[in-house]
Structure formats: structure tokens, C-alpha cells
Residue, then its C-alpha position, 0 to 999 in steps of 0.5 A: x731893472x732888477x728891483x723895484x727900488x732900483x727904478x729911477x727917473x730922471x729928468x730930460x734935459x732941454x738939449x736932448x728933448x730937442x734931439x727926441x723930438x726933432x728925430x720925432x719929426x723927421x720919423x714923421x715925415x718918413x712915415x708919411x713918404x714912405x706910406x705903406x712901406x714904412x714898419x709899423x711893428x718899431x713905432x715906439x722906438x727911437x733908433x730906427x732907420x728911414x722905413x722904420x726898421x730897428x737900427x742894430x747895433x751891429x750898424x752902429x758899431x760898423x757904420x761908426x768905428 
């Protein structure tokens, strides 16, 4: 945010909060299957790929147009 007074918050629909969580639990199970191998490093993001890896949005964009 640029200021202060720009800060907003927002509420979370019920239909995304499914979504978040459901790719919560899928990150779950990844995580576990994964054990050692899965990135530590993106743990509090959303986007990331099955090992935990930050998805670009360079993918995105290739993967999707």
C-alpha cells in the first residue's frame, strides 16, 4: 500500500475460503509425500507448485494462454 489510509480489509467469501483451503490441504499432503524434498523457503504462500516451489507467473501465463 502506499499509505496508510489506503490499507483495506476485506472479507473472504465463503466460495474462496473453500478454494484456500482445499489447496491448503492438497499443500498438506504434498508436503508430507514429498518430506525432504518439498521448499521450505515458500511456506506461507498460496501459488506454489507440488514441491513447494513459487509458481511464476511467466508459467501462468505460458501454461494458460
Amino acid at each position: 500500500m502506499k499509505t496508510k489510509s489506503s490499507y483495506r480489509t476485506l472479507p473472504l467469501i465463503p466460495q474462496v475460503e473453500t478454494v484456500l483451503r482445499e489447496e491448503q490441504t492438497k499443500q498438506g499432503e504434498m508436503k508430507e509425500a514429498f518430506r525432504s524434498a518439498y521448499s521450505k523457503k515458500y511456506l506461507d504462500y498460496v501459488c506454489v507448485d507440488a514441491i513447494g516451489n513459487l509458481i511464476t507467473p511467466q508459467y501462468i501465463t505460458t501454461m494458460c494462454f
